[in-house]
C-alpha positions in Angstrom: 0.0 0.0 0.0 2.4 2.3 0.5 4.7 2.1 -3.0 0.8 2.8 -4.2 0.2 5.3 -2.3 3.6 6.7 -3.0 3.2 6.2 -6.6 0.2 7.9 -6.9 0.9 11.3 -5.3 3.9 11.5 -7.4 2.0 11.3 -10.5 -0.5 14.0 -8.5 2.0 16.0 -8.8 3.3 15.1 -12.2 0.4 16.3 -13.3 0.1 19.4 -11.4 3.3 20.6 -12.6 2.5 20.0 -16.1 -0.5 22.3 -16.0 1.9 25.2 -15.1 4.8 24.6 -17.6 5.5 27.9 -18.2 5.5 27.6 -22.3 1.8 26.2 -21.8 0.6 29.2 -19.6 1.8 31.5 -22.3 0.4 29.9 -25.5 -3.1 29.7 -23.5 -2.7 33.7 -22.7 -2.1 35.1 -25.8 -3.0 33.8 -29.7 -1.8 35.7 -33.1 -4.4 36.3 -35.5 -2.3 38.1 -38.7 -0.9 40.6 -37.5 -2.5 41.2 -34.4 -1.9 39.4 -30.8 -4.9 38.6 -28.5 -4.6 38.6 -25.1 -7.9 37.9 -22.6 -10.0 40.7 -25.0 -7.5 42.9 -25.5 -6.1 43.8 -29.1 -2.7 44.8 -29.9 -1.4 45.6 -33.6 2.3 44.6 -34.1 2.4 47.1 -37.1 1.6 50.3 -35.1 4.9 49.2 -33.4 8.6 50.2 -34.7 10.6 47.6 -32.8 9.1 44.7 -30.6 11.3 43.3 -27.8 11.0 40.8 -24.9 12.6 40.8 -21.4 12.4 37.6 -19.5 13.4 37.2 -15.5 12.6 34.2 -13.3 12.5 30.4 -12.9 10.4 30.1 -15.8 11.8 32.5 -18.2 13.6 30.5 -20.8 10.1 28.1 -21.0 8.1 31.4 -21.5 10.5 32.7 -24.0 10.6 30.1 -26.6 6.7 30.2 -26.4 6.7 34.0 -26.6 9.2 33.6 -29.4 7.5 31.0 -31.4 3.8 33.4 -31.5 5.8 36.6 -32.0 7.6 34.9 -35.2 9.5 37.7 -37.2 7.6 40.3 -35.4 10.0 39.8 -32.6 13.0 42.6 -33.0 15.0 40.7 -30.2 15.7 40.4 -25.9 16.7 39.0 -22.7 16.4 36.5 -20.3 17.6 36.2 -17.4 17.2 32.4 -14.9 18.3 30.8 -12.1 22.1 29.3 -12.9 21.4 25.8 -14.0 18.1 26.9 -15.5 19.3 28.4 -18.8 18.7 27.4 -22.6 19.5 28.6 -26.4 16.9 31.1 -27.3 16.4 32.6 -31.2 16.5 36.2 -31.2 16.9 36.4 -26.8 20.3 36.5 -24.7 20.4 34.8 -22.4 21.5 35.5 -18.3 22.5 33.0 -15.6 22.0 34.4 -11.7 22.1 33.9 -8.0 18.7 32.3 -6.5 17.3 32.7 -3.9 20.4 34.8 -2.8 21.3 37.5 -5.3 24.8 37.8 -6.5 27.2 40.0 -8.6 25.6 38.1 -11.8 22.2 39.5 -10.2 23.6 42.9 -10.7 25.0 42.4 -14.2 21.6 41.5 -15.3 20.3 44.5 -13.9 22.3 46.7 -15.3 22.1 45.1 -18.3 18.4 45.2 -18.6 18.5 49.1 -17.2 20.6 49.6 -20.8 18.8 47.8 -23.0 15.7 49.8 -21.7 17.4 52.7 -21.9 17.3 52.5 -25.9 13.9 51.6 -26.2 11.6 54.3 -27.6 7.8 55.6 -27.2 6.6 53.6 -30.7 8.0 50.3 -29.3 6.1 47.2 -27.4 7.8 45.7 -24.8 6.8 42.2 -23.3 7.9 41.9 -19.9 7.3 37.8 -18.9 7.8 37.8 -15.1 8.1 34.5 -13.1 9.0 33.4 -9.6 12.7 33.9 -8.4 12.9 37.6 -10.7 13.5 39.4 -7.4 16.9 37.5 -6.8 17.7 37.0 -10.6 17.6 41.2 -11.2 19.3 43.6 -9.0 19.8 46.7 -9.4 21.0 48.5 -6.2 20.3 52.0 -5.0 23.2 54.3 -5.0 25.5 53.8 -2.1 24.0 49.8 -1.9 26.3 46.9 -2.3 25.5 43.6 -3.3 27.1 42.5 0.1 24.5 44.6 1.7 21.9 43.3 -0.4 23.1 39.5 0.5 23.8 39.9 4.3 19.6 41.6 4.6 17.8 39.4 2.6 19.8 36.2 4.4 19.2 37.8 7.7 15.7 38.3 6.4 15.3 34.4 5.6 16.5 33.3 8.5 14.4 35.1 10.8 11.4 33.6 9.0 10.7 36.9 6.9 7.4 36.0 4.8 7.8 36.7 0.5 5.9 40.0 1.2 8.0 41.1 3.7 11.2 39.7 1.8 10.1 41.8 -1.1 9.0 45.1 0.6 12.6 45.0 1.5 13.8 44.3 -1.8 11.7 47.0 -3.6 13.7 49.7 -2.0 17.1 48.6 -1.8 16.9 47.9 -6.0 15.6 50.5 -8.7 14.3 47.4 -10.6 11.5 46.6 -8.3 8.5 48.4 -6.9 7.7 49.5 -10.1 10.6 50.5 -11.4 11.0 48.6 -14.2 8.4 50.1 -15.7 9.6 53.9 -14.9 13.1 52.5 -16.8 10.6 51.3 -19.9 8.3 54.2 -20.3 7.5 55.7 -22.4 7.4 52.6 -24.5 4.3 50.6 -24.1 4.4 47.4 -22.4 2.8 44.1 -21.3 3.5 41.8 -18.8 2.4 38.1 -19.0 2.9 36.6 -15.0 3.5 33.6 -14.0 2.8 34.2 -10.0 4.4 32.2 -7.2 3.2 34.4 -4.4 -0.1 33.6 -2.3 -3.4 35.5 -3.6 -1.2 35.8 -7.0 -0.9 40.1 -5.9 0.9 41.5 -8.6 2.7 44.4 -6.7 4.8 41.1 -4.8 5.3 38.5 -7.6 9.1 39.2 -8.3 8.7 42.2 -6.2 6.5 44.1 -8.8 9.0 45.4 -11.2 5.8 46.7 -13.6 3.3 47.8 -11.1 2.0 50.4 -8.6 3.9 49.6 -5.6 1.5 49.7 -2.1 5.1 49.5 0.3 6.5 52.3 2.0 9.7 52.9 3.6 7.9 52.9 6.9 7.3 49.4 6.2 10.8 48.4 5.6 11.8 50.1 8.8 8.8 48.3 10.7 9.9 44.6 9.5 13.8 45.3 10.0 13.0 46.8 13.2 10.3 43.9 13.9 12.9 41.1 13.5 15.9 42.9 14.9 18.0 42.8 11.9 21.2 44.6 11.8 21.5 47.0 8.7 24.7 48.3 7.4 25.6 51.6 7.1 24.7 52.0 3.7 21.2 50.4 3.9 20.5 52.1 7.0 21.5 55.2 5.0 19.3 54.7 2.3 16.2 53.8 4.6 17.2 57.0 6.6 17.1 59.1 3.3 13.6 57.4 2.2 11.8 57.9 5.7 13.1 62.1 5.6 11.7 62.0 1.6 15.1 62.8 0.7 14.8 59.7 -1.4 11.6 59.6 -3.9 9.8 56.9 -3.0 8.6 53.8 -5.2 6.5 55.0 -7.9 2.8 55.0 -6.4 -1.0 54.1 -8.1 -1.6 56.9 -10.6 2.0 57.6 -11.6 2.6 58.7 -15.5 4.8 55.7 -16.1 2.3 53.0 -15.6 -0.2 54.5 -18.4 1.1 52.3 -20.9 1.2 49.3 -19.2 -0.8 46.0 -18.9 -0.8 42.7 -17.0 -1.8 39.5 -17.5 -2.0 36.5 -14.9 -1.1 33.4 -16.9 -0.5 30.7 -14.3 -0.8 29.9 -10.3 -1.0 27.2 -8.0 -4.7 27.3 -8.4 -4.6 26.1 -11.5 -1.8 23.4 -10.9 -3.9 22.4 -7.9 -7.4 22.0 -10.5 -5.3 19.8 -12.4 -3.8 17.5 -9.6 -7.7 17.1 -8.4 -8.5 15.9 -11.9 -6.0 13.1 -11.6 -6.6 12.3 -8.3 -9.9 11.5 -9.2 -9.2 9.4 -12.3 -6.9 7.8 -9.9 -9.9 7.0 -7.4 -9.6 9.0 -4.5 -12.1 11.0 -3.0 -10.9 14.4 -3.4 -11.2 18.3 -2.0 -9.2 21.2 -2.3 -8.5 22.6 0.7 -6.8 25.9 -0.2 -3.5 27.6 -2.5 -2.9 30.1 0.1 -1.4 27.9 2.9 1.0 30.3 4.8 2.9 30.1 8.0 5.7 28.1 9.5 6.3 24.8 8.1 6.3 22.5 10.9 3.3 24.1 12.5 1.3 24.0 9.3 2.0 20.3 9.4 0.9 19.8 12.4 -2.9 21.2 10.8 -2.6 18.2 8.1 -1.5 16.0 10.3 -4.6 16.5 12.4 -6.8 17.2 9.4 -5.5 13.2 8.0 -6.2 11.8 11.2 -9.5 13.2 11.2 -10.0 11.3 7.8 -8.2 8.3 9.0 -10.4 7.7 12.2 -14.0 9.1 11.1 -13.9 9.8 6.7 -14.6 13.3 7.7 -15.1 15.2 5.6 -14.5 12.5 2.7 -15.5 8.9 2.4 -12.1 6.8 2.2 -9.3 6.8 0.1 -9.1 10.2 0.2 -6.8 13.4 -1.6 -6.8 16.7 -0.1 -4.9 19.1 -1.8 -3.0 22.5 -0.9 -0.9 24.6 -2.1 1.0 27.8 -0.7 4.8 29.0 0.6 5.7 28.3 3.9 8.2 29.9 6.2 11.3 28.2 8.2 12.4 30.1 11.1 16.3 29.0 11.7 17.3 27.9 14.5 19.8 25.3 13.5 22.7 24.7 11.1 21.0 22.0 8.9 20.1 21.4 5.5 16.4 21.6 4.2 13.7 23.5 3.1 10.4 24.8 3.5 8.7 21.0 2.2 11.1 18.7 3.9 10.5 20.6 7.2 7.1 20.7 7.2 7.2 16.2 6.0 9.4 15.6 9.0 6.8 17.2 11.1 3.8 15.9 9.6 5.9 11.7 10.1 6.3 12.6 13.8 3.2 13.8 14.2 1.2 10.8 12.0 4.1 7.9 13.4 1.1 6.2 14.9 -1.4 6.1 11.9 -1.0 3.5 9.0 -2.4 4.6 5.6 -1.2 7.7 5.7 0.8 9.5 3.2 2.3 13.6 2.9 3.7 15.0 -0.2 5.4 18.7 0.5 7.4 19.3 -2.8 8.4 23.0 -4.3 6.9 23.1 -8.1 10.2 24.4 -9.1 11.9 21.4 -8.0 14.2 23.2 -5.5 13.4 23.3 -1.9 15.4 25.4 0.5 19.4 25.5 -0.8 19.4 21.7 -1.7 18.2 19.6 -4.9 15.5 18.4 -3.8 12.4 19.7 -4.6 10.7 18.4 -1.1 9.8 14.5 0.7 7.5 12.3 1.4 6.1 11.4 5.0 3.7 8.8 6.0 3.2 6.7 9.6 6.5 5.2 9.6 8.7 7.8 9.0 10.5 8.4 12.5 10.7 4.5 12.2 12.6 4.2 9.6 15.0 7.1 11.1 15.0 5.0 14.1 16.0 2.3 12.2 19.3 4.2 10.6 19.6 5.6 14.9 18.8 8.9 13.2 16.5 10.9 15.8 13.1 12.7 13.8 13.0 14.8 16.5 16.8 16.4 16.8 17.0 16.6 13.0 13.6 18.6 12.9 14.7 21.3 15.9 18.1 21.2 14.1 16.7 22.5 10.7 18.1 19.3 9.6 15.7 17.6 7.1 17.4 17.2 4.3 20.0 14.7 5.9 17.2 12.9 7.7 15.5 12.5 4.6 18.5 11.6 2.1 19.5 8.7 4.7 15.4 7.7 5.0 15.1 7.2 1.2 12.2 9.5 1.3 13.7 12.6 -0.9 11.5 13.8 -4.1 14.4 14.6 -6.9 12.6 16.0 -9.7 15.2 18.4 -11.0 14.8 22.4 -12.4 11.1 21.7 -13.8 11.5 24.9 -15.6 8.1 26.7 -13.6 7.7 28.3 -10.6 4.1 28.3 -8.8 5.0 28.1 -5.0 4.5 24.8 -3.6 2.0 21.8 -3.7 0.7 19.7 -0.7 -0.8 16.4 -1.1 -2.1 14.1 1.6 -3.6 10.4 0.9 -5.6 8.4 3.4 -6.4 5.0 1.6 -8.1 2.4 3.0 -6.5 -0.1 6.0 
């Protein structure tokens, strides 16, 4: 029972991740008809246009470029993408950009810069397609004068480890880097643009996803003084500088709602984890499981969230409430790991090492916690699998559950297990994806 229960929320997931490939999402978005593009109702003539280019950042971007390249044909004048290193591919008429994820790093800058000049040369009768995934906010720096890239690695580290949530990460980020917050649209105008978005943020808001580089921007410096301040982080002197400057308005702040740079712009959703999580319910019902979504905007810290499905699967286990047995319930979300130890992990092998402590005295019982990316924390892994005897099988290896979890450890725990899901780069980027089966005894 438990290779089939195994088995079968690995091709839950399959299937889920397949929904979002990135290429998919865009050819769904946006059709060419002659010489015009459709995109939801909206028209746009690629004639009335002198030059048409492309600029790609994030997990997905090399996927969402060939797509955008195929549909744009000859129409395309040229562009650039920039992914995770490891992610990258050959591209037609688009260079191509490797970068530091989920850390920024001098390559991080390059692309910013980069991007900031090719921008720079753009004109007011050219279209712009700005294809924005999950990971952009690392992948494109662009520092505010007097920030280094040092600076920018020590606070969003310090951020991460404190168990900073994405919005808070990315309030942070939007003033530090003239990229974000809007920004990358004030470089672009007053060309016209349109951003297709791929979102891997909860509520899919698009002022967060890659820290809004096309969008109004709702943050204030007060804000990035509140969550520093709220998780005692230490800021250098150049970032306390800067936040010093931007809370006396001697710095201009992000540009706001209304601003004259965001009159030519428009934005499309294209993908999210509610449509990955539609997808897994389809085949988790073909597969024969009783099956509800429970939610795509799971937040909070991973071990504690597990403790929720834990009790939620041993609800189902003892009583088939609220589904008749086997059962699939399905969420989706990003959690948040507070470090307080020196291991290896992630978000989705924390919160499976909690979830097998918690269920080690239930039978039929299975956790998937897996990052639709295929990366979870720092490591390879994209997450783990957890069922009723996985502190057993530590046991068995005299590898404590318990230490490894309070230890941020479980990666280790979970390499030595056998319980690691290795999917490599899958290319898209749509948070995470949990799935927990309860078949019959």
């Amino acid at each position: 029972m438990a290779d089939k229960m195994r088995n079968d929320a690995y091709l839950i997931m399959t299937e889920a991740i397949a929904a979002v490939e990135p290429s998919s999402c865009v050819y769904r978005a946006v059709k060419k008809e002659g010489d015009s593009v459709i995109i939801n109702s909206a028209s746009y003539e690629l004639s009335n246009y002198n030059n048409i280019y492309v600029v790609a950042f994030g997990k997905a971007a090399i996927s969402m470029s060939k797509a955008i390249e195929d549909i744009l044909g000859a129409s395309l004048t040229s562009g650039i993408a920039v992914t995770k290193h490891g992610f990258g591919g050959d591209l037609a008429k688009m260079k191509v950009y490797e970068a530091g994820h989920p850390i920024p790093d001098n390559d991080s800058i390059a692309a910013g810069k980069t991007i900031h000049g090719f921008l720079e040369k753009t004109g007011p009768n050219d279209l712009i397609f700005f294809l924005i995934s999950g990971g952009g906010s690392a992948l494109v720096t662009y520092p505010r004068k007097g920030v280094s890239i040092t600076d920018v690695v020590k606070l969003t580290d310090g951020l991460m480890r404190a168990g900073a949530t994405i919005d808070e990460l990315n309030t942070i980020r939007k003033h530090l880097c003239a990229v974000k917050g809007g920004g990358l649209a004030k470089m672009a105008y007053p060309s016209e643009s349109i951003s297709l978005i791929l979102s891997d943020v909860v509520g899919d808001p698009f002022d967060v996803i890659a820290s809004g580089p096309t969008v109004p921007d709702t943050s204030t410096f007060a804000e990035f003084s509140e969550i520093t301040g709220r998780y005692n982080i230490n800021l250098s002197l150049a970032v306390a500088g800067l936040l010093e400057d931007g809370l006396e308005g001697v710095i201009e702040e992000t540009p706001k709602s209304g601003a004259t740079v965001f009159e030519k712009t428009s934005h499309y959703l294209v993908g999210n984890n509610a449509l990955a999580l539609h997808e897994a319910r389809t085949k988790a019902s073909e597969l024969g499981y009783n099956t509800m979504f429970l939610s795509s905007s799971i937040i909070g810290e991973a071990k504690e969230v597990a403790k929720v499905f834990a009790a939620i699967a041993r609800e189902e286990r003892l009583r088939e409430d609220p589904l008749p047995l086997p059962a699939c319930i399905l969420a989706g979300g990003e959690t948040t790991v507070t470090m307080k130890g020196k291991g290896d992990g992630g978000r989705c092998q924390e919160m499976a090492l909690s979830f097998g402590i918690e269920v080690s005295d239930l039978e039929g019982v299975l956790l998937l916690a897996a990052g639709t990316d295929g990366n979870d924390g720092t490591t390879d892994s994209a997450g783990a699998f957890a069922d009723g005897d996985t502190v057993q099988r530590g046991k068995d290896l005299q590898i404590d559950a318990r230490h490894e979890l309070y230890t941020n450890n479980s990666h280790y725990y979970f390499k030595e297990t056998g319980d690691l899901i290795v999917t490599g780069p899958t290319g898209t980027n749509v948070m995470d994806i949990y799935i927990i089966l309860i078949d019959r005894f």
